[in-house]
C-alpha distance (Angstrom), angle and dihedral (degrees) to the residues before:
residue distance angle dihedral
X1 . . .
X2 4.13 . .
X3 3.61 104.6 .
X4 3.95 99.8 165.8
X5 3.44 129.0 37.9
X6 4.19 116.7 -125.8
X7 3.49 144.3 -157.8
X8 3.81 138.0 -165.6
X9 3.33 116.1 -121.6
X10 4.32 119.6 -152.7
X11 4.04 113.2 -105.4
X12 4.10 95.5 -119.3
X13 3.31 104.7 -115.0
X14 4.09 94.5 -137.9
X15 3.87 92.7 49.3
X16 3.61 120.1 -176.4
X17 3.45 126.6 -101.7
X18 3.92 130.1 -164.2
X19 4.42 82.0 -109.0
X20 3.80 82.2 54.5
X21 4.09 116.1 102.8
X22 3.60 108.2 -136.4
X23 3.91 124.6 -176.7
X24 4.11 119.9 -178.8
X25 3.91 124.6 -153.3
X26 3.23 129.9 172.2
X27 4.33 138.6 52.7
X28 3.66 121.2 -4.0
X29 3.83 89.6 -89.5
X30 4.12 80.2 72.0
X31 3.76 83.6 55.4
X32 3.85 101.2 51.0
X33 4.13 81.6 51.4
X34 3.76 91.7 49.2
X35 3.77 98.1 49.8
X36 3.42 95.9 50.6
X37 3.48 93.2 53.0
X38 3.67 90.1 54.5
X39 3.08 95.4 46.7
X40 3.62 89.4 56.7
X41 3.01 89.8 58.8
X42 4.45 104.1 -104.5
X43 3.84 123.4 137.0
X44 3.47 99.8 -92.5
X45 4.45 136.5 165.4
X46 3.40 103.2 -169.4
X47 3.99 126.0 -152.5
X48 3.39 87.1 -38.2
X49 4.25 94.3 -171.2
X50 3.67 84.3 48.9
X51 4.08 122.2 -118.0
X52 3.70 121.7 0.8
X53 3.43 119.3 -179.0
X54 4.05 96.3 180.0
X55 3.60 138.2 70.3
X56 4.11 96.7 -137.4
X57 3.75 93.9 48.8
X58 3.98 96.0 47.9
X59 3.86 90.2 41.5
X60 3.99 81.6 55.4
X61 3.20 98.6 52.6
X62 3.53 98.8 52.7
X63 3.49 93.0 45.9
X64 4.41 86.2 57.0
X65 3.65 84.9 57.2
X66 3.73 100.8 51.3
X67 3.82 84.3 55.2
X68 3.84 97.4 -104.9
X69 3.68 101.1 136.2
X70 4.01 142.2 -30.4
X71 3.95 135.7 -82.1
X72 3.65 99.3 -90.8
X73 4.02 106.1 -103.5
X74 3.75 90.2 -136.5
X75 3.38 101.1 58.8
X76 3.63 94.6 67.0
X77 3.64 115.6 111.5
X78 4.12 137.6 175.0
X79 3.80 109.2 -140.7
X80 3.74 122.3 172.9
X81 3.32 98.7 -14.1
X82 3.84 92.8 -44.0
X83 3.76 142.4 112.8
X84 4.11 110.4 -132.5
X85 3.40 138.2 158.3
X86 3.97 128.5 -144.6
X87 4.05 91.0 -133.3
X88 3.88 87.1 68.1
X89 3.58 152.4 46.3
X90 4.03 121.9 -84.6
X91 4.07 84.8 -117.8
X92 3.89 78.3 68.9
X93 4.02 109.4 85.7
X94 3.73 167.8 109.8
X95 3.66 149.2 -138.1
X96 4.39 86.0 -129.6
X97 3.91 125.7 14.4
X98 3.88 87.8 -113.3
X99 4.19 85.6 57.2
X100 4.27 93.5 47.3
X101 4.04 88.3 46.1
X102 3.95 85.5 57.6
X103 3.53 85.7 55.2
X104 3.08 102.5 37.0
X105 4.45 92.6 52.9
X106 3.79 85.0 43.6
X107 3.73 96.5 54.7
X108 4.06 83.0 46.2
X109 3.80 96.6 59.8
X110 3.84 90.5 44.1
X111 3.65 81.9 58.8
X112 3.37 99.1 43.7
X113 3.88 97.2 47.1
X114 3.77 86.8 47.1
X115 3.53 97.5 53.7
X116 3.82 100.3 43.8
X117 4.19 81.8 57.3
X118 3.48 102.2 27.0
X119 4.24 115.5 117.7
X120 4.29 84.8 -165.6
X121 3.66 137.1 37.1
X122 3.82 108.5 177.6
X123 4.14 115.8 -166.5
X124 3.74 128.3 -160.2
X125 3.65 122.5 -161.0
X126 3.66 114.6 -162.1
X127 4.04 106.3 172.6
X128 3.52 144.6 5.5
X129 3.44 91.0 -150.3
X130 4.34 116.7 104.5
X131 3.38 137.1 -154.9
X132 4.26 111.5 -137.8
X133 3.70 113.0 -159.1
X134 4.15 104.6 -143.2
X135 3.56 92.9 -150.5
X136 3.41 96.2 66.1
X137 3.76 113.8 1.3
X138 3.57 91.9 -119.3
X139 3.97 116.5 142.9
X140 4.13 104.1 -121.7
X141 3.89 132.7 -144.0
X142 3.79 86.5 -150.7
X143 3.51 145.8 10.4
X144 3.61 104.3 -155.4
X145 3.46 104.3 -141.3
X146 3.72 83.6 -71.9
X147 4.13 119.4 151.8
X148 3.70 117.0 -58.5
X149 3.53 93.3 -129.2
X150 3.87 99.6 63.5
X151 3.85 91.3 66.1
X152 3.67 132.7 63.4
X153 3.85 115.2 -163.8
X154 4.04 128.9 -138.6
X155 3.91 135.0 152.2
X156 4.08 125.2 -112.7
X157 3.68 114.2 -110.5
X158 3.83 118.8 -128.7
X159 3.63 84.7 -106.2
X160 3.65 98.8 46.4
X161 3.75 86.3 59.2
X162 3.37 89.6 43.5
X163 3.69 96.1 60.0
X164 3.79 95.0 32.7
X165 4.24 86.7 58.2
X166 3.55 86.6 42.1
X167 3.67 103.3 71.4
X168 3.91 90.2 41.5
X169 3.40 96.0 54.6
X170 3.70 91.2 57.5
X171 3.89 92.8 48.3
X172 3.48 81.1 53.8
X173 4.01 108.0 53.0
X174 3.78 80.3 43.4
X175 4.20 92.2 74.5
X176 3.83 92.9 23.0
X177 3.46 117.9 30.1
X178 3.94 89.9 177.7
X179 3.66 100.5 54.3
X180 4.08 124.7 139.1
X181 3.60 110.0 -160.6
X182 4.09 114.7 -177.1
X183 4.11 115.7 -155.2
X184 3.83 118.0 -149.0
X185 3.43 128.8 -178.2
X186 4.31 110.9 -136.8
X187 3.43 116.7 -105.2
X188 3.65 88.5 -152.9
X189 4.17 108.9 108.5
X190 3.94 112.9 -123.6
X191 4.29 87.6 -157.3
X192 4.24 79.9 151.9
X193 3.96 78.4 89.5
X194 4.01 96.1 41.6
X195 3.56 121.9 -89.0
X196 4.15 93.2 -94.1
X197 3.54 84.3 52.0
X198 3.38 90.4 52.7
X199 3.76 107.6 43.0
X200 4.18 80.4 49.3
X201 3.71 93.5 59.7
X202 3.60 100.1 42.8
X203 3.89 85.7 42.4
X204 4.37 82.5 59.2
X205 4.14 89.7 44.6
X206 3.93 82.0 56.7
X207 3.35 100.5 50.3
X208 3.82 95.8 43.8
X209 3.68 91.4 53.2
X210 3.68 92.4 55.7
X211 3.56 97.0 49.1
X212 3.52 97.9 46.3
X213 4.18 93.2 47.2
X214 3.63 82.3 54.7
X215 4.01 91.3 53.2
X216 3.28 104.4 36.0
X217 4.20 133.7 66.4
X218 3.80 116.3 -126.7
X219 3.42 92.6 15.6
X220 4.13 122.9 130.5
X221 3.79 140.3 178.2
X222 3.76 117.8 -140.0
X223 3.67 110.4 -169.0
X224 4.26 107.9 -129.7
X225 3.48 97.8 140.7
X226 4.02 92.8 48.5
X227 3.74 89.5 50.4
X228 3.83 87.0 61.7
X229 3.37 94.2 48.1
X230 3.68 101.4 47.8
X231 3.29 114.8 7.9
X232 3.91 92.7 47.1
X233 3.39 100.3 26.5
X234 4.09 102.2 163.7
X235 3.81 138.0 82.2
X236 3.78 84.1 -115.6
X237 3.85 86.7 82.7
X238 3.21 101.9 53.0
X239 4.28 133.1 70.8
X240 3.38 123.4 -89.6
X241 4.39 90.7 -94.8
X242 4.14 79.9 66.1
X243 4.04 83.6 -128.8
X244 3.74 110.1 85.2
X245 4.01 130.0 48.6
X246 3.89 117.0 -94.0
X247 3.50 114.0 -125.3
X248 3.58 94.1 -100.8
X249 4.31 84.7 53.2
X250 3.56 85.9 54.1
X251 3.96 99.6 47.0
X252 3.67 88.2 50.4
X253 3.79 90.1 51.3
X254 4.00 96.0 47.4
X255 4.06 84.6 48.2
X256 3.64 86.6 62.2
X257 3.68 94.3 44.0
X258 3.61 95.3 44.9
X259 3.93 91.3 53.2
X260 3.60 93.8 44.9
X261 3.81 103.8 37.2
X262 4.27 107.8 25.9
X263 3.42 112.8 77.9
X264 4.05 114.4 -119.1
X265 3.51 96.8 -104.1
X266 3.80 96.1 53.8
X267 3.48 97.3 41.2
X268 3.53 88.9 56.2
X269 4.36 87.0 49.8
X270 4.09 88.7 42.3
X271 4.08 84.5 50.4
X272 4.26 90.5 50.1
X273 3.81 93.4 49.5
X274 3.65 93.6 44.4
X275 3.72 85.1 56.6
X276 3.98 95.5 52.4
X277 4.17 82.5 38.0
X278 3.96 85.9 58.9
X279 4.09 91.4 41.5
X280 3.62 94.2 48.3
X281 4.46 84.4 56.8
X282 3.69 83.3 52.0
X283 3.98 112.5 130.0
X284 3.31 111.2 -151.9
X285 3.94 127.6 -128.7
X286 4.24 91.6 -141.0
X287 3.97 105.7 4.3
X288 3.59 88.9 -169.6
X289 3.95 87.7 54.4
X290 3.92 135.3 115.5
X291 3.80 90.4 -133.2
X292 4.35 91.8 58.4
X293 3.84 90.6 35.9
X294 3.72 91.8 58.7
X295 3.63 86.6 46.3
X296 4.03 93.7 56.6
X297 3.83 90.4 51.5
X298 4.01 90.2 46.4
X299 4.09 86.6 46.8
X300 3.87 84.7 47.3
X301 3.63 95.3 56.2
X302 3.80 94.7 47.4
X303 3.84 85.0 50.5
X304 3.49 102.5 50.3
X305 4.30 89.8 44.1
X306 3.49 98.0 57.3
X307 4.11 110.8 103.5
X308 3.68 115.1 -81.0
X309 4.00 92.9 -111.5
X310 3.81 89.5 76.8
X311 4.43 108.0 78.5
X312 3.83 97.8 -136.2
X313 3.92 91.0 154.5
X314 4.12 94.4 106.3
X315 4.01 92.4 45.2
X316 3.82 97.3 42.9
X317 4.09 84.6 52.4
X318 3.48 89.5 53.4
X319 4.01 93.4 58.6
X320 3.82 88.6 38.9
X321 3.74 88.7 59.9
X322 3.81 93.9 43.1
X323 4.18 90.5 44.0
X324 4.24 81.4 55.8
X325 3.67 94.7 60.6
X326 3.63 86.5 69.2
C-alpha cells in the first residue's frame, strides 16, 4: 500500500562538499538547513541579519554588504530600551544606535568575506507579502511591533522579485564569478495573512524561482516547500502551532537535501560524525562502569581518526575529562 506520494529530486550537479563555503539567508527554514550543516561539521554563516521572510528585504541586505548603499538613517528606531532597525530581524541590536551600527557593519563584512569565497549561497523565500513604511516609502524587513498605522501592506509581483534579484545577482557574480546559489520556497505556512493569502504568495515565490533559474547561470530550485505539501501532506508533520515543520518534517526534508545537494563522500563524513554526535548524548546505564568506560575510549578513537579537516578538539576534551573521573 502507497500511502504518500513521491518525487525525485535532480542530484545538483555542483554538490557541496565539507571544503565548500556555504552561507544561508533567508526564513527560518534557511536556518534549520544551516544548523545542520554546522552541526555536521561544514563551513557555514548562517542568516547572518537574522530571519527574513521576504525576497526585497533579503535581496537588500545582501546588496548593504557588497557595499552598494547604506542602512537607511530613518529606519532606525529605539524600542523598549533597544536600538533596531526595520531592514532586520529583532535578534539584530544594541543598547545605543552607535552600538547596533557596529553590529550591524560587522555582520556586513562577515557577509561580504563569505560571499566573495563562498562555493554555496542557499535563499529562502517565505512570503510575497511586504511591509511599506509610510514615512518614507521604503519596503521594510520588519516592523517591530511598531504602530499599525505607520505601515501599509502589499505583495511583490513575480516581476518585482524578478528585478529586485536581478541587480543582486549581478553584485554577486561580480566578487564570485563561480557562485551556486539554490532558491527554496519555506515550507513554513504564513496563515497570519489567511490561508488564500497564503497559498497566493507562496504560489508568486514559485513562480519567481522558476523564472529566475531559467535566467540565471548557477542558479537551482530545490523543492522544500513542495515536499511539505506532497510528500508530507498531514498535520502530523507539522508543530503543534500547525505552521512550522515538526522535527521529524524537517529531518525528512534535510534527508532529501542531503541526497540531492551533499556530495557522496561528505554525506557519508556528515553521516560518521552524526554518529559520534549521537554517542557523545549517550546516557549511560552505570557512568562509573567498565562497560561505558570502554565505550569513551572506543568513542575516543573514532574521534581522534576522523581526517584533520573536521575540529573535534572541544568533544574529544569532553571524553578526556569524563575518562579522568575514573
Amino acid at each position: 500500500m502507497q500511502l504518500q506520494t513521491n518525487f525525485d529530486i535532480p542530484l545538483h550537479p555542483y554538490p557541496i562538499k565539507h571544503s565548500s563555503m556555504v552561507m544561508t539567508i533567508g526564513s527560518c527554514f534557511s536556518t534549520v538547513i544551516g544548523q545542520k550543516l554546522k552541526e555536521r561539521k561544514f563551513k557555514v554563516l548562517d542568516n547572518p541579519f537574522g530571519t527574513l521572510f521576504n525576497p526585497f528585504s533579503l535581496c537588500q541586505l545582501i546588496d548593504l554588504s557588497l557595499g552598494t548603499h547604506d542602512f537607511p538613517e530613518a529606519l532606525f528606531l529605539e524600542h523598549d530600551g533597544r536600538y533596531l532597525h526595520h531592514a532586520c530581524h529583532s535578534s539584530i541590536s544594541g543598547n545605543t544606535k552607535q552600538e547596533l551600527k557596529k553590529q550591524l557593519e560587522a555582520q556586513c563584512h562577515a557577509t561580504n568575506e563569505t560571499l566573495a569565497s563562498a562555493s554555496w549561497l542557499i535563499i529562502t523565500f517565505g512570503t510575497a507579502h511586504v511591509y511599506e513604511h509610510l514615512g518614507t516609502g521604503m519596503i521594510v524587513s520588519n516592523c517591530h511591533k511598531q504602530p499599525a498605522k505607520e505601515f501599509g501592506k502589499k505583495s511583490l509581483s513575480v516581476d518585482e522579485i524578478k528585478r529586485s534579484f536581478a541587480k543582486t545577482y549581478a553584485s554577486l557574480k561580480e566578487i564570485n564569478p563561480e557562485i551556486n546559489i539554490t532558491l527554496t520556497v519555506s515550507p513554513v505556512r504564513h496563515i497570519k495573512d489567511g490561508i488564500p493569502e497564503n497559498q497566493l504568495s507562496k504560489s508568486i515565490l514559485r513562480v519567481a524561482c522558476d523564472e529566475l533559474v531559467n535566467a540565471h547561470k548557477n542558479l537551482h530550485y530545490f523543492p522544500s516547500y513542495e515536499i511539505m505539501m506532497d510528500e508530507l501532506r498531514d498535520y502530523r508533520f507539522y508543530k503543534d502551532d500547525l505552521i512550522h515543520p515538526s522535527t521529524q518534517a524537517e529531518a525528512y526534508i534535510w534527508k532529501k537535501f542531503s541526497q540531492s545537494c551533499l556530495s557522496p563522500a561528505s554525506r557519508e563524513q556528515a553521516e560518521n560524525i552524526m554518529t559520534i554526535k549521537k554517542a557523545l548524548a549517550h546516557r549511560p546505564f552505570n557512568p562509573n562502569g567498565t562497560a561505558h568506560k570502554k565505550f569513551l575510549q572506543n568513542l575516543l578513537k573514532k574521534m581522534e581518526q576522523m581526517p584533520a579537516e573536521f575540529d573535534f578538539t572541544k568533544e574529544i576534551k569532553q571524553v578526556n575529562d569524563q575518562l579522568l573521573s575514573f
